[in-house]
N, C-alpha and C positions, 0 to 999 in steps of 0.2 A: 242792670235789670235783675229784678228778682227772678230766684231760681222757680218759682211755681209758676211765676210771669212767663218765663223762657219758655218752660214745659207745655203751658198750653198753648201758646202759638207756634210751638213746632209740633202741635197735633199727637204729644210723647204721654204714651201713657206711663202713670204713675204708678210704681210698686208700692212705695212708702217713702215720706219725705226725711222723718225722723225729725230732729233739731235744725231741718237747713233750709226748709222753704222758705223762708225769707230773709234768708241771705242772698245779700248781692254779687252777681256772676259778673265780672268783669274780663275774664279771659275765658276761653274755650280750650284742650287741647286734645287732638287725635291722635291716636297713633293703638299699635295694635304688640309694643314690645314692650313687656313691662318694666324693663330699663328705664325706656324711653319717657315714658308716662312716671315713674318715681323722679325722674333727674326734674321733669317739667312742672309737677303737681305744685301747687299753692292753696293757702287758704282760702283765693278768689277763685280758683281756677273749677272749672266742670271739665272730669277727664268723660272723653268719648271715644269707645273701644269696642270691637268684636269677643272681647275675652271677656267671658262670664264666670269668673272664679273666685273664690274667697278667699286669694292673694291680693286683687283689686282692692275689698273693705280695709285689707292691711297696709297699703299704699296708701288710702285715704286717709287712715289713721295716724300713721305715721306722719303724712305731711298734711294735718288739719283741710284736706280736700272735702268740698262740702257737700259735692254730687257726682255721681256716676251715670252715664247715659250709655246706655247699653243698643245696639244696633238689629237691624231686620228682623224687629219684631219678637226677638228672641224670648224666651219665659226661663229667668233666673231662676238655679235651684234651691234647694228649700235653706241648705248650708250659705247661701249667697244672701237671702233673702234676712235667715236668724241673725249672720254676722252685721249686714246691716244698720238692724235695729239695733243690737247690743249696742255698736257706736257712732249709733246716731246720722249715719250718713243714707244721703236720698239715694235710690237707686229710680229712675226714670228710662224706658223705651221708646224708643224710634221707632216706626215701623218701617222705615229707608236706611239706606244702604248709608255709608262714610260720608261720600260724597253730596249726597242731596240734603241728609241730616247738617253738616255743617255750613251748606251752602244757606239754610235755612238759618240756622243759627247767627252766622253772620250778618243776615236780612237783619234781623232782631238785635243785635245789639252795634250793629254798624252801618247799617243802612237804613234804617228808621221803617224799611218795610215789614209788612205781616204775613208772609212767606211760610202757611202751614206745610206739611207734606202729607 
């Protein structure tokens, strides 16, 4: 599924796409340690995180990650937002928590339901 596809049926608002809205999201991955999220990232992969930091754009960069979904609504800072653009990576919001954001997520690319939040 395409990542703009994903974004509107999880009801996720859009910061900015950059170069990746249509790109195809084939894995999802949560997690909230940036470890975790660097060993996991792929170029298919949309990483889903409580951490709002301009380490994340770096992690995407590094491992050609095509989008960033950001959790409870949160409003990424202006440094999160420039880095970004600079490399082309989506940053999208959830307004749900881990849980219900990826449960949604899942709907949509493996459940063939439209499960906004």
């Amino acid at each position: 599924m395409k990542l703009k596809e994903l974004a509107e049926k999880i009801g996720a608002r859009v910061v900015q796409y950059g170069k990746s809205a249509g790109i195809e999201i084939k894995r999802v991955y949560a997690g909230d340690k940036m470890s975790d999220l660097l060993s996991e990232a792929t170029e298919e992969t949309l990483l889903v995180t409580n951490l709002a930091n301009t380490q994340l754009v770096r992690v995407a960069e590094l491992m050609d990650v095509p989008g960033i979904c950001l959790l409870n609504d949160v409003v990424p800072g202006p440094e999160l937002v420039r880095s970004s653009i600079e490399h082309g990576t989506a940053i999208i919001v959830s307004k749900s928590g881990m849980f219900e954001t990826c449960g949604c997520m899942y709907q949509c690319l493996y459940g063939g339901g439209n499960s906004g939040s």
